[in-house]
Biopython code that builds the backbone (N, CA, C, O; Angstrom):
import numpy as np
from Bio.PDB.StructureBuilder import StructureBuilder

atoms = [
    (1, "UNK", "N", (-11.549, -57.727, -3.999)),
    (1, "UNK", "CA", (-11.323, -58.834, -4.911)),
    (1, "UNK", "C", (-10.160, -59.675, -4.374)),
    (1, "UNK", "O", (-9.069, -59.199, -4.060)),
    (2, "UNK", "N", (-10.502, -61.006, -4.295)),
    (2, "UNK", "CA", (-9.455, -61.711, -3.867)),
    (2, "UNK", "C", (-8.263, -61.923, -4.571)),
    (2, "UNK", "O", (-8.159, -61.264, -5.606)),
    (3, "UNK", "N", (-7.217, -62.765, -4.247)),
    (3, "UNK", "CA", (-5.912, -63.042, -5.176)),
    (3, "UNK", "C", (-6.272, -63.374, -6.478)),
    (3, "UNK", "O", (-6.128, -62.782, -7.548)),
    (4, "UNK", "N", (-6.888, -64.692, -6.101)),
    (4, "UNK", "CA", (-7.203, -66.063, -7.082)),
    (4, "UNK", "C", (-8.244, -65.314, -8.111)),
    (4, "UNK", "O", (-7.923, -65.470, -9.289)),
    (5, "UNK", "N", (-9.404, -64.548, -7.897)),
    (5, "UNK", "CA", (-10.008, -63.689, -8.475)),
    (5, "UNK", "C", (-8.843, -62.495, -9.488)),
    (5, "UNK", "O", (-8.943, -62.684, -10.701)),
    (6, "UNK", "N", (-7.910, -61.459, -9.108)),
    (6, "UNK", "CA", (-7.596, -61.086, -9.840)),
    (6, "UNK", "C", (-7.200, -61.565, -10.772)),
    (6, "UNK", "O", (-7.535, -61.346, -11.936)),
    (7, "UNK", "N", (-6.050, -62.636, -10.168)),
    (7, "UNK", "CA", (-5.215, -63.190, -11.475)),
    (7, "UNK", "C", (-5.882, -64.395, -12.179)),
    (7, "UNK", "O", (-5.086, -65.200, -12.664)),
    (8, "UNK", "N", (-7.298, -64.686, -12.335)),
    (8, "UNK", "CA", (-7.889, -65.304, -13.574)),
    (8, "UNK", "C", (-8.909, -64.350, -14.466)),
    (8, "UNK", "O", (-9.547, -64.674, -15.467)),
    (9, "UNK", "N", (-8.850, -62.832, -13.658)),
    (9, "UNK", "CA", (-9.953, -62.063, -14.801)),
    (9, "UNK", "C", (-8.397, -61.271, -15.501)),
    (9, "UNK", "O", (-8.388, -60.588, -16.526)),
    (10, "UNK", "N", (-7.254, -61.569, -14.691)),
    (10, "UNK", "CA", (-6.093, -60.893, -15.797)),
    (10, "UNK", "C", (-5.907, -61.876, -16.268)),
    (10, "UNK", "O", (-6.739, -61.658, -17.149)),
    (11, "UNK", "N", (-5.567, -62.792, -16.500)),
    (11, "UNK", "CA", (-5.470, -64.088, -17.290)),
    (11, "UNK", "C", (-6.338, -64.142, -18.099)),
    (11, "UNK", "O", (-5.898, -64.239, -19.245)),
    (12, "UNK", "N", (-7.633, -64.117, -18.000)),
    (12, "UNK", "CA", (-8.602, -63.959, -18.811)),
    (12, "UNK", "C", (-8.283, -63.087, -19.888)),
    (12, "UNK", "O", (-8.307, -63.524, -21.039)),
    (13, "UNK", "N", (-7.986, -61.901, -19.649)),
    (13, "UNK", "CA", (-8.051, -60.461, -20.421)),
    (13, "UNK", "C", (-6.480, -60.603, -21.631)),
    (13, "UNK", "O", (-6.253, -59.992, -22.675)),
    (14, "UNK", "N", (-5.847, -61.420, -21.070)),
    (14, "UNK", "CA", (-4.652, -61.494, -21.298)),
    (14, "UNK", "C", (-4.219, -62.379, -22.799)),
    (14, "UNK", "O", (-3.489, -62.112, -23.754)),
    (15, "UNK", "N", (-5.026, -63.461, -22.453)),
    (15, "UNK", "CA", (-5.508, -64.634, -23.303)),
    (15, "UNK", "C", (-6.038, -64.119, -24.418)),
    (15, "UNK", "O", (-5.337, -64.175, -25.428)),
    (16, "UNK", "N", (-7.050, -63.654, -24.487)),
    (16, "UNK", "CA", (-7.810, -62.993, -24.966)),
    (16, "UNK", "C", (-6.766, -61.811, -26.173)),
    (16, "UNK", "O", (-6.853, -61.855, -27.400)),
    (17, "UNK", "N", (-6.178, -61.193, -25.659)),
    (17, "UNK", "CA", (-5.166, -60.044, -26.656)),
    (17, "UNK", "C", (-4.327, -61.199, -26.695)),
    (17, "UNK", "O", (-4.817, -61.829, -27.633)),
    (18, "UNK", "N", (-3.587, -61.716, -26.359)),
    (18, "UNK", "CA", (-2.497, -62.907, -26.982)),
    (18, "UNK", "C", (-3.001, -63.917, -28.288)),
    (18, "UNK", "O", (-2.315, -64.358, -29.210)),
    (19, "UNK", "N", (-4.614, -64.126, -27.976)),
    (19, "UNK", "CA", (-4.961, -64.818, -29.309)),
    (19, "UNK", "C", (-5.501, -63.703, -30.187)),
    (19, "UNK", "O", (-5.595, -64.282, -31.270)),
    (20, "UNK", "N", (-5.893, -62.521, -30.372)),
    (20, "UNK", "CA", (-6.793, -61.731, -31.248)),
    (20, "UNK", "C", (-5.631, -60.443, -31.480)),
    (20, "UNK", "O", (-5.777, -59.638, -32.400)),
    (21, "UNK", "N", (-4.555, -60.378, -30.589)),
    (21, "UNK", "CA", (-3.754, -59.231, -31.015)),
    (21, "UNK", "C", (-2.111, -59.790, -31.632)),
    (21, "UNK", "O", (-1.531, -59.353, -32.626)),
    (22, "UNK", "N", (-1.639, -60.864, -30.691)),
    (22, "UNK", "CA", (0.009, -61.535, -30.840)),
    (22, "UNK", "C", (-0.633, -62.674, -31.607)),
    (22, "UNK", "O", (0.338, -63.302, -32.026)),
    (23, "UNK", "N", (-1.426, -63.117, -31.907)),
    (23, "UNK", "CA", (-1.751, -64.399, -33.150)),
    (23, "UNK", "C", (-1.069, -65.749, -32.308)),
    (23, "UNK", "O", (-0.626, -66.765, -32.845)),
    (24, "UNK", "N", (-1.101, -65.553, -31.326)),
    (24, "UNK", "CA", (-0.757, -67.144, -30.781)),
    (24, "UNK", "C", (-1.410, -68.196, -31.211)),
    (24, "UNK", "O", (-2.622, -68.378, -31.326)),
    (25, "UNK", "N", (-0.352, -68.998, -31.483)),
    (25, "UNK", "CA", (-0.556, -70.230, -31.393)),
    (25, "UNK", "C", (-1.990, -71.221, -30.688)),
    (25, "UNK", "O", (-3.060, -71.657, -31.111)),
    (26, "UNK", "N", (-1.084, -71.228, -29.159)),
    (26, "UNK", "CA", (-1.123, -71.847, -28.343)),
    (26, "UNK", "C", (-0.761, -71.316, -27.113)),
    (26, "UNK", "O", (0.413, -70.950, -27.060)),
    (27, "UNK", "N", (-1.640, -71.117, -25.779)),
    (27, "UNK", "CA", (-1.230, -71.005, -24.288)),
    (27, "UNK", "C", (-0.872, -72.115, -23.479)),
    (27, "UNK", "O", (-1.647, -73.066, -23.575)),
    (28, "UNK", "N", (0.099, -72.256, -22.698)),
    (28, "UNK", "CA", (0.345, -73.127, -21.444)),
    (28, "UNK", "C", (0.080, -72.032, -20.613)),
    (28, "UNK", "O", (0.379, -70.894, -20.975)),
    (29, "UNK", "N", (-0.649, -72.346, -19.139)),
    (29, "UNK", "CA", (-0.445, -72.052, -18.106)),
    (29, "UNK", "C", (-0.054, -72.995, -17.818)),
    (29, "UNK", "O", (-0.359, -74.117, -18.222)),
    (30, "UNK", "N", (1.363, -72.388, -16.387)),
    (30, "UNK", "CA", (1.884, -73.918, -15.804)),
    (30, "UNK", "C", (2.618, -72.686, -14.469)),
    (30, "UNK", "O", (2.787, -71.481, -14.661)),
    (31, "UNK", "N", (2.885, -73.318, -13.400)),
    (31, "UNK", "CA", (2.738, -72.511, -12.180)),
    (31, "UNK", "C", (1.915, -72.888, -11.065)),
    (31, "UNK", "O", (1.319, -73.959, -10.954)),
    (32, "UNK", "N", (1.925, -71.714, -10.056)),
    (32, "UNK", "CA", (0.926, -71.786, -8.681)),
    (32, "UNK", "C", (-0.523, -71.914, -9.338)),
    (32, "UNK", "O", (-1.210, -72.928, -9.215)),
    (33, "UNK", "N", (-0.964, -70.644, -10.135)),
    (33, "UNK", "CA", (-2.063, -70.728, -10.672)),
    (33, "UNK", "C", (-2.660, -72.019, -11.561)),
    (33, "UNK", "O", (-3.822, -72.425, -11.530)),
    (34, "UNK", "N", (-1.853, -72.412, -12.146)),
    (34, "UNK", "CA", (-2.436, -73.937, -13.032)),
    (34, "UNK", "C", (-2.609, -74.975, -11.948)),
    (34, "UNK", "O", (-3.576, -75.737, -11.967)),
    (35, "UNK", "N", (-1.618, -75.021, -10.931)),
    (35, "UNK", "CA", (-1.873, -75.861, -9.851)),
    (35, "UNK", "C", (-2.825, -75.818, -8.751)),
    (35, "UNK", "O", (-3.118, -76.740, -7.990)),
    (36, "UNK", "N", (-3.253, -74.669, -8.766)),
    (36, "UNK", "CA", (-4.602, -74.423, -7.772)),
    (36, "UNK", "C", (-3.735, -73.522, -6.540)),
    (36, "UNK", "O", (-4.226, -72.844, -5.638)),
    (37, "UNK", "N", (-2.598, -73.719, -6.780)),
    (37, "UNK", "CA", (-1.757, -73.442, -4.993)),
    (37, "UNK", "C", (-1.376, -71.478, -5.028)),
    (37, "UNK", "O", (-0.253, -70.976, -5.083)),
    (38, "UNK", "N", (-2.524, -70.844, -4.981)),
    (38, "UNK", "CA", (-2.650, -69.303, -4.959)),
    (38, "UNK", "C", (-2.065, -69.113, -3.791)),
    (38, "UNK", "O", (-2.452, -69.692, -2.777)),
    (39, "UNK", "N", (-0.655, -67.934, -3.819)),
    (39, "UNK", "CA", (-0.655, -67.144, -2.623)),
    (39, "UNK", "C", (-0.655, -66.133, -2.709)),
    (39, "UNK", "O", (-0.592, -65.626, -3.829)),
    (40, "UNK", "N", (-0.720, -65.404, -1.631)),
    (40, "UNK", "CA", (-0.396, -63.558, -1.727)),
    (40, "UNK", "C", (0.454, -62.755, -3.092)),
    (40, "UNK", "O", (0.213, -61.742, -3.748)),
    (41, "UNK", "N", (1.773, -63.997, -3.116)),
    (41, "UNK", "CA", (2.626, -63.634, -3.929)),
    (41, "UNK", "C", (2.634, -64.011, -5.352)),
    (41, "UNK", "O", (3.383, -63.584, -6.231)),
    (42, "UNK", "N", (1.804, -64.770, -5.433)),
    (42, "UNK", "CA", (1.232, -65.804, -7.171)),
    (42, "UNK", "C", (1.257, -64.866, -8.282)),
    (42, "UNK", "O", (0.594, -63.831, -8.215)),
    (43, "UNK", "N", (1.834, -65.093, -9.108)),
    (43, "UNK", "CA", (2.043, -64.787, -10.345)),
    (43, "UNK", "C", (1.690, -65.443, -11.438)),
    (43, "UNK", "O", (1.640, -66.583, -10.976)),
    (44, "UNK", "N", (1.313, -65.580, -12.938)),
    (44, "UNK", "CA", (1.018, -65.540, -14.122)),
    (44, "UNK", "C", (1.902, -65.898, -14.653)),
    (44, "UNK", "O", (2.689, -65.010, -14.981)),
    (45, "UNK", "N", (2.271, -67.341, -15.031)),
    (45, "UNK", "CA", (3.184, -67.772, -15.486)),
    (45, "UNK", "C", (2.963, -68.364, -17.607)),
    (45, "UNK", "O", (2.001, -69.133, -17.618)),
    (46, "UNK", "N", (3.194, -68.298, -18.211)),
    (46, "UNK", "CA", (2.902, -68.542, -19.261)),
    (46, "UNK", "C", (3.721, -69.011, -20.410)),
    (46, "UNK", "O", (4.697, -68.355, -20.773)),
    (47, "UNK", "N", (3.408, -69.999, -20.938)),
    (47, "UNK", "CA", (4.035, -70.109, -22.547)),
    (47, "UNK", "C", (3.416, -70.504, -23.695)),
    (47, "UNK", "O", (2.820, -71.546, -23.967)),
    (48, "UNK", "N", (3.708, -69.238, -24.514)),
    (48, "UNK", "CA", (3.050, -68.700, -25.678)),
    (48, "UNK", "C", (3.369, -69.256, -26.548)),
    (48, "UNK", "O", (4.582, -69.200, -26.343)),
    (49, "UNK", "N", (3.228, -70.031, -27.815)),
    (49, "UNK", "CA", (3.801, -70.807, -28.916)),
    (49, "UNK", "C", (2.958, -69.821, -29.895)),
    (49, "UNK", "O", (1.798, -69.409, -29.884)),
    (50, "UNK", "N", (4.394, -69.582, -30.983)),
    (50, "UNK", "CA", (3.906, -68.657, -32.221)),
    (50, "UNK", "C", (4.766, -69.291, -32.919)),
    (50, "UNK", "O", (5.608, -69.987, -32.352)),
    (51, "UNK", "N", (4.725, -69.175, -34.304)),
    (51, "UNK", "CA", (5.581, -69.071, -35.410)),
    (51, "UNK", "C", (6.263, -67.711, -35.266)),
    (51, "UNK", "O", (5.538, -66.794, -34.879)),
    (52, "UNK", "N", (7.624, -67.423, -35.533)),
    (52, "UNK", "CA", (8.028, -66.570, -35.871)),
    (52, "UNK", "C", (9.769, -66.404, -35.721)),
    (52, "UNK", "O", (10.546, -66.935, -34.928)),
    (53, "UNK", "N", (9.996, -65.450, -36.822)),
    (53, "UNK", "CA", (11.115, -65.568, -36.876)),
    (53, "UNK", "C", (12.229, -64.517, -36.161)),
    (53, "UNK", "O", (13.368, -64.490, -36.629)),
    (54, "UNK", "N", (11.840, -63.567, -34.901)),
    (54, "UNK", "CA", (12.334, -63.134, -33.890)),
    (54, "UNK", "C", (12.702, -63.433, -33.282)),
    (54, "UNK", "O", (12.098, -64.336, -32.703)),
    (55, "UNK", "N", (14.248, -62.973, -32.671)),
    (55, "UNK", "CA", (14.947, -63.602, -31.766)),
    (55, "UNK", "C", (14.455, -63.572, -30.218)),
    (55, "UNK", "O", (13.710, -62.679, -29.815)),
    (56, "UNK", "N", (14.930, -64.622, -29.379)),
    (56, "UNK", "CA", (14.100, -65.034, -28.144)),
    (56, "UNK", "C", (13.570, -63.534, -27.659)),
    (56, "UNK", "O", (12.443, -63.069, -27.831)),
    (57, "UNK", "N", (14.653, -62.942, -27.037)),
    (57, "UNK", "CA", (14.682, -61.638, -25.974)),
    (57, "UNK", "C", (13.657, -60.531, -27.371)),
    (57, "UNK", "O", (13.156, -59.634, -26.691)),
    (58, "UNK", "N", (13.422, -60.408, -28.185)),
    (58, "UNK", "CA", (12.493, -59.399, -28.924)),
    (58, "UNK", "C", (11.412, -59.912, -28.784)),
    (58, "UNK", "O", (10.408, -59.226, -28.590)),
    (59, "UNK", "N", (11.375, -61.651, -28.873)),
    (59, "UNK", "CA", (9.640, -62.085, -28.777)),
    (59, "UNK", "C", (9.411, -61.253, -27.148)),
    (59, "UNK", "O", (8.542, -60.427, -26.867)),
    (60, "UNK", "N", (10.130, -61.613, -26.564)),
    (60, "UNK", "CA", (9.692, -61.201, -24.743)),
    (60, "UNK", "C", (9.115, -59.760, -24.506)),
    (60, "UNK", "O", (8.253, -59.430, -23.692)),
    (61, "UNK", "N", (9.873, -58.889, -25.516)),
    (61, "UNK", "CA", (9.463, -57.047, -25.316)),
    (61, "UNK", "C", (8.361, -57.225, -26.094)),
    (61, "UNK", "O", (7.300, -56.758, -25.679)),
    (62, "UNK", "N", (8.393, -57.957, -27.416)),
    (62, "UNK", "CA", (7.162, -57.492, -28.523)),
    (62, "UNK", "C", (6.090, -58.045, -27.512)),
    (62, "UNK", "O", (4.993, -57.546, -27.761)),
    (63, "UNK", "N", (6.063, -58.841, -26.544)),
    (63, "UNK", "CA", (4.708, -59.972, -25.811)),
    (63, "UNK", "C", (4.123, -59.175, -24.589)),
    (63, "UNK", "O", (2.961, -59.125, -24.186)),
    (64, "UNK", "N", (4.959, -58.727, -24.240)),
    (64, "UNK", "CA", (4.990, -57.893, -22.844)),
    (64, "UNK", "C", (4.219, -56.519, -23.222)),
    (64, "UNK", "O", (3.285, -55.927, -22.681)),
    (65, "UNK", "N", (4.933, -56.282, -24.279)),
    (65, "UNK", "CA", (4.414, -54.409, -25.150)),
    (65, "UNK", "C", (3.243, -54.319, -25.054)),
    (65, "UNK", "O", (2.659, -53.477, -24.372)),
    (66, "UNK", "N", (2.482, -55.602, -26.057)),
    (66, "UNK", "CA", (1.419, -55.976, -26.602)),
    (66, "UNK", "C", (0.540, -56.333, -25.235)),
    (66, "UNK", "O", (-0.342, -55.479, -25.143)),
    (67, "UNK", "N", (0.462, -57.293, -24.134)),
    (67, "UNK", "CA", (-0.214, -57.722, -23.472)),
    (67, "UNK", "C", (-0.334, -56.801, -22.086)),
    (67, "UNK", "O", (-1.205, -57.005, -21.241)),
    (68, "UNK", "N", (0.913, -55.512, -21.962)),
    (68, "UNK", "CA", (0.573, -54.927, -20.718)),
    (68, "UNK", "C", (0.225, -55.932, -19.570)),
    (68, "UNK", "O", (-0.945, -55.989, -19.189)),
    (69, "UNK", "N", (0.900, -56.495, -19.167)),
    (69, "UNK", "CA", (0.189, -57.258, -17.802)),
    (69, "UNK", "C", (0.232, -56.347, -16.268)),
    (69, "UNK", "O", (1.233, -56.018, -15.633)),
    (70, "UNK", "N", (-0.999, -56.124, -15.996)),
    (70, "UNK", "CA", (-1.145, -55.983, -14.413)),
    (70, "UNK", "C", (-1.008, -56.132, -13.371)),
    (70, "UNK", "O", (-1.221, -55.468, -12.356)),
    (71, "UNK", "N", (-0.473, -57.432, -13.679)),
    (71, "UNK", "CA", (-0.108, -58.208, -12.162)),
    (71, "UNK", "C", (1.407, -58.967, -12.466)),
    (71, "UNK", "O", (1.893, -59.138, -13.583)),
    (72, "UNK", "N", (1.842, -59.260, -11.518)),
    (72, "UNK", "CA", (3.600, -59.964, -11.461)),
    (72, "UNK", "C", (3.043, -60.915, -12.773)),
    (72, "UNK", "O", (1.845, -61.196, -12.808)),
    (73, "UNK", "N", (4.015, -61.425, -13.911)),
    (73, "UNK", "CA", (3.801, -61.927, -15.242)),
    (73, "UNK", "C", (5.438, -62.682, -15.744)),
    (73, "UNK", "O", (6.542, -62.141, -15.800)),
    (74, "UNK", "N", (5.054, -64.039, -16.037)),
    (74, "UNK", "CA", (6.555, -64.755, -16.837)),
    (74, "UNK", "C", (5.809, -65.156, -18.279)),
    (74, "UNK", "O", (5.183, -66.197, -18.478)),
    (75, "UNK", "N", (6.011, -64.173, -19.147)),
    (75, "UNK", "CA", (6.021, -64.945, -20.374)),
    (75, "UNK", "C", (6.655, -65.531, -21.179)),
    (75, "UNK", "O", (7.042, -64.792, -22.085)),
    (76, "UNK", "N", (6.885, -66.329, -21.249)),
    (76, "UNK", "CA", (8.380, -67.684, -22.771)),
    (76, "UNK", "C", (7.182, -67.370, -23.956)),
    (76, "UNK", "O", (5.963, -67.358, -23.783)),
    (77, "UNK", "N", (7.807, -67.166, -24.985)),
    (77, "UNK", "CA", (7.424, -66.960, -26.446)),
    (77, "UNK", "C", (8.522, -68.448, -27.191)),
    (77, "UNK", "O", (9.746, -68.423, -27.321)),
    (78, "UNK", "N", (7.832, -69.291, -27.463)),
    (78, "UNK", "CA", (8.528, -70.641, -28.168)),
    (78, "UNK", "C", (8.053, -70.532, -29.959)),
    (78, "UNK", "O", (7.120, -69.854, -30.389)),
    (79, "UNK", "N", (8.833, -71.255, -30.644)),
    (79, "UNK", "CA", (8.144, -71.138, -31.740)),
    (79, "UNK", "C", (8.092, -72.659, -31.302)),
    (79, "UNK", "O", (8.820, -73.280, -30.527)),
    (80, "UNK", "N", (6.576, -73.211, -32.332)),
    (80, "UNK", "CA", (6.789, -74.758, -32.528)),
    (80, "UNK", "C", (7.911, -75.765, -32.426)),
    (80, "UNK", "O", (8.205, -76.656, -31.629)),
    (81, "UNK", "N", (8.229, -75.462, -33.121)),
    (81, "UNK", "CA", (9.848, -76.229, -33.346)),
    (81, "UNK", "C", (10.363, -76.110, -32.027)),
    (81, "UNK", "O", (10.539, -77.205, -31.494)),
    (82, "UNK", "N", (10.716, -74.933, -31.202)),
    (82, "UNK", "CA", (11.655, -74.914, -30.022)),
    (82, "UNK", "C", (10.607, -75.380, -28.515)),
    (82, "UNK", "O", (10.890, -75.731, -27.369)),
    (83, "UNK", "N", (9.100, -75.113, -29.390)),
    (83, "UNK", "CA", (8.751, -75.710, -27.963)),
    (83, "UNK", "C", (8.545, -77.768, -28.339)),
    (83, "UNK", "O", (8.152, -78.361, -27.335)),
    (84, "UNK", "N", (8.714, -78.442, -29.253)),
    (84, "UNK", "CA", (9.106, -79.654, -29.633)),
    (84, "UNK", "C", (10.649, -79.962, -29.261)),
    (84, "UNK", "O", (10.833, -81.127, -28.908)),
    (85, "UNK", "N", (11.539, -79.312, -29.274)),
    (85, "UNK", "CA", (12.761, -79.370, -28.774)),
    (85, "UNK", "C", (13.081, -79.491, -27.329)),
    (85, "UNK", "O", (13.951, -80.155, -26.763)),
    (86, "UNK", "N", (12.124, -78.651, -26.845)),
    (86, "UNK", "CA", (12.148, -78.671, -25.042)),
    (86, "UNK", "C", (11.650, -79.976, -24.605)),
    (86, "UNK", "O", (11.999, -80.489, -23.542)),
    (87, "UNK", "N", (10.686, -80.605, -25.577)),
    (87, "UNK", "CA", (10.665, -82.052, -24.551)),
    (87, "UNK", "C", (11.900, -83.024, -23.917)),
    (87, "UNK", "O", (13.090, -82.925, -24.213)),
    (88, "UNK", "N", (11.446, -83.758, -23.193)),
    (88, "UNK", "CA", (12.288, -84.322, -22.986)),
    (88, "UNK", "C", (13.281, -83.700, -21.611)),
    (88, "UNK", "O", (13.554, -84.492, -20.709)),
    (89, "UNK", "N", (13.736, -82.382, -21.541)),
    (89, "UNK", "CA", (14.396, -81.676, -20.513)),
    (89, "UNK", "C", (13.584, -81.823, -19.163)),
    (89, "UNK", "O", (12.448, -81.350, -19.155)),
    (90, "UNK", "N", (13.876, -82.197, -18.468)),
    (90, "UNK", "CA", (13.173, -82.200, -17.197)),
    (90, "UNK", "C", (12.507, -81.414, -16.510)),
    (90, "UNK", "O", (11.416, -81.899, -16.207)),
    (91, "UNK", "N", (12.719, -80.191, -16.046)),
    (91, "UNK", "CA", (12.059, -78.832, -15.890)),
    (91, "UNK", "C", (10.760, -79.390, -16.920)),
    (91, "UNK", "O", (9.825, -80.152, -16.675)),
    (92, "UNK", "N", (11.037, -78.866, -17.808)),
    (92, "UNK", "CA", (9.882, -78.898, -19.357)),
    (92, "UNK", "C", (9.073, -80.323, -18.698)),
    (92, "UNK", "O", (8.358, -79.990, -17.753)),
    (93, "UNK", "N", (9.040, -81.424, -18.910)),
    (93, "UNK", "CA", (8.173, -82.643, -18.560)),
    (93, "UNK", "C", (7.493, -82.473, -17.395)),
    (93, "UNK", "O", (6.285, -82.710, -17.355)),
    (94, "UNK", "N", (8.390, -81.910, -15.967)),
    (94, "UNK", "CA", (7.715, -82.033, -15.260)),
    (94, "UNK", "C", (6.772, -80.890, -14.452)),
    (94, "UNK", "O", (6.026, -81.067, -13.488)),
    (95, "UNK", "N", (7.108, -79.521, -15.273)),
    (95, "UNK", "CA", (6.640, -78.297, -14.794)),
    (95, "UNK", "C", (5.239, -77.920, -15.854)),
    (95, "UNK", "O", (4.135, -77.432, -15.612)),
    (96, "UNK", "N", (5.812, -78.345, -16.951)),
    (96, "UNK", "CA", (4.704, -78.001, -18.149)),
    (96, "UNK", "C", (4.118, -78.766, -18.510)),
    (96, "UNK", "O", (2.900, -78.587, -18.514)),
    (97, "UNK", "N", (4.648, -79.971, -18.982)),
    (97, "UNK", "CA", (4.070, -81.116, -19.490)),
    (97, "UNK", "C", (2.880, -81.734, -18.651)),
    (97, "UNK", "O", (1.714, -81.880, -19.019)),
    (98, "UNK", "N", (3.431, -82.051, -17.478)),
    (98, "UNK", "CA", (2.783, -82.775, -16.664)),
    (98, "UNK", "C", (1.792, -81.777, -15.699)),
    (98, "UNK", "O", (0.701, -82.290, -15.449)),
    (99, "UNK", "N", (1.896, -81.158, -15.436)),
    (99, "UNK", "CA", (1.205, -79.907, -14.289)),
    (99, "UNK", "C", (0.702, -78.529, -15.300)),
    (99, "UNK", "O", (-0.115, -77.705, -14.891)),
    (100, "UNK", "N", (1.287, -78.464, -16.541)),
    (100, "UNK", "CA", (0.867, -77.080, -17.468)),
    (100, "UNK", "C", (-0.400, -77.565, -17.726)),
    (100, "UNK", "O", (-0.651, -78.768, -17.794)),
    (101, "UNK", "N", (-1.571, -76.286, -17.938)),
    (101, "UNK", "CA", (-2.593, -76.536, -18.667)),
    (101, "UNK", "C", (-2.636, -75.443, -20.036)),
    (101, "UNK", "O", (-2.282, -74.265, -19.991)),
    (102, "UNK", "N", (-3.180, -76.185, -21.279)),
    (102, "UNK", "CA", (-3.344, -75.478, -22.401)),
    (102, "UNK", "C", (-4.364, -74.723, -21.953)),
    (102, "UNK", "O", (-5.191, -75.464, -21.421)),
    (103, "UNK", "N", (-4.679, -73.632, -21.922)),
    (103, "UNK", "CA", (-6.003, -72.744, -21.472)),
    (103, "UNK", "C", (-6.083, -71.772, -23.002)),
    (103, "UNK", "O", (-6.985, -70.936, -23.057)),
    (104, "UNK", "N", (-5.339, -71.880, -23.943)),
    (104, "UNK", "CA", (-6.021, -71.595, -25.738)),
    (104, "UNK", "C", (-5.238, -72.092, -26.593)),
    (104, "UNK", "O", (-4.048, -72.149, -26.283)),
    (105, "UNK", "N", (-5.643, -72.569, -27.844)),
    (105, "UNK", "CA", (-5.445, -73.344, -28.716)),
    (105, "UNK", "C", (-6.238, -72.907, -30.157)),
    (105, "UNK", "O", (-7.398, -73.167, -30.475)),
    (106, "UNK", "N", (-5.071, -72.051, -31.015)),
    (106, "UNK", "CA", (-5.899, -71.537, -32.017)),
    (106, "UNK", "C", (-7.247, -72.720, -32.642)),
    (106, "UNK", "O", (-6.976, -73.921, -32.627)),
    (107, "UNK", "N", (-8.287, -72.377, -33.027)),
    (107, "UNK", "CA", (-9.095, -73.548, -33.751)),
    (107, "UNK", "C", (-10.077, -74.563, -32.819)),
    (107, "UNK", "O", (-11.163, -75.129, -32.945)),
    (108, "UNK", "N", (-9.216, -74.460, -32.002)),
    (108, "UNK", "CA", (-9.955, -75.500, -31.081)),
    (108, "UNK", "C", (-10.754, -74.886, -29.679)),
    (108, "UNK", "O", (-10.422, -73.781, -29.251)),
    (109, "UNK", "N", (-11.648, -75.555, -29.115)),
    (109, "UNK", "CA", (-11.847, -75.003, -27.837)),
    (109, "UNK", "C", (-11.404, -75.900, -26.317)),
    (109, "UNK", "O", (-11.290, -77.079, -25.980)),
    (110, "UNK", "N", (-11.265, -74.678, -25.751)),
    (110, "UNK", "CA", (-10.324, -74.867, -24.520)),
    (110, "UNK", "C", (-11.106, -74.194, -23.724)),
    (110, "UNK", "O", (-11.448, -73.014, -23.805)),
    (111, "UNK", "N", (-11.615, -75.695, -22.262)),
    (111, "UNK", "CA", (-12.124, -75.357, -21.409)),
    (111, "UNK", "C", (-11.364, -74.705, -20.709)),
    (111, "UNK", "O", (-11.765, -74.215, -19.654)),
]
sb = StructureBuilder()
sb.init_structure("model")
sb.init_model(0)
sb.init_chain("A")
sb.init_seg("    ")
for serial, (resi, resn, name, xyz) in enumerate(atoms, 1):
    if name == "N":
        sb.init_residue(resn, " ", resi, " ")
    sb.init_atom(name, np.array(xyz, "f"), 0.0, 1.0, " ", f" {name:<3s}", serial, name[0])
structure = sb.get_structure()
């Protein structure tokens, strides 16, 4: 199995328990993988939007606990509000905004 192959059937699998087990929100992928640019070393980059009222570093263990990831993994847990706050910061516009893809969206469908 190739790179690019593992890390979209773990992405897949991943997505999947983040919306039906952690009640997400909302997924960003944003990274090598959202950009197409796979290497040897590519990792699973992600940000999760939930409601909730846990502090940053507990969303990160409760996300991690829950999703087990397989392969190298960055997950950010935002609530609404803090991921509306991040606009504007540069990193944020030009890493997520502009290059992130939503890949789930409670309610809606996401090619």
């Amino acid at each position: 199995m190739s790179r690019v192959e593992l890390l979209n059937n773990e992405l897949e699998r991943m997505v999947k328990v983040l919306a039906e087990e952690y009640q997400a929100e909302k997924v960003i992928l944003f990274g090598s993988l959202a950009e197409g640019d796979i290497h040897d070393w590519s990792d699973i980059d992600l940000i999760v939007v939930k409601e909730t009222s846990k502090p940053f570093y507990e969303r990160l263990e409760e996300v991690v606990e829950i999703v087990k990831p397989n392969v190298g993994t960055d997950i950010i847990v935002y609530t609404p509000k803090e991921l509306e706050e991040m606009r504007g910061r540069l990193f944020f516009e030009e890493e997520i905004l502009k290059k992130g893809k939503i890949i789930y969206e409670r309610g809606k469908s996401v090619a």
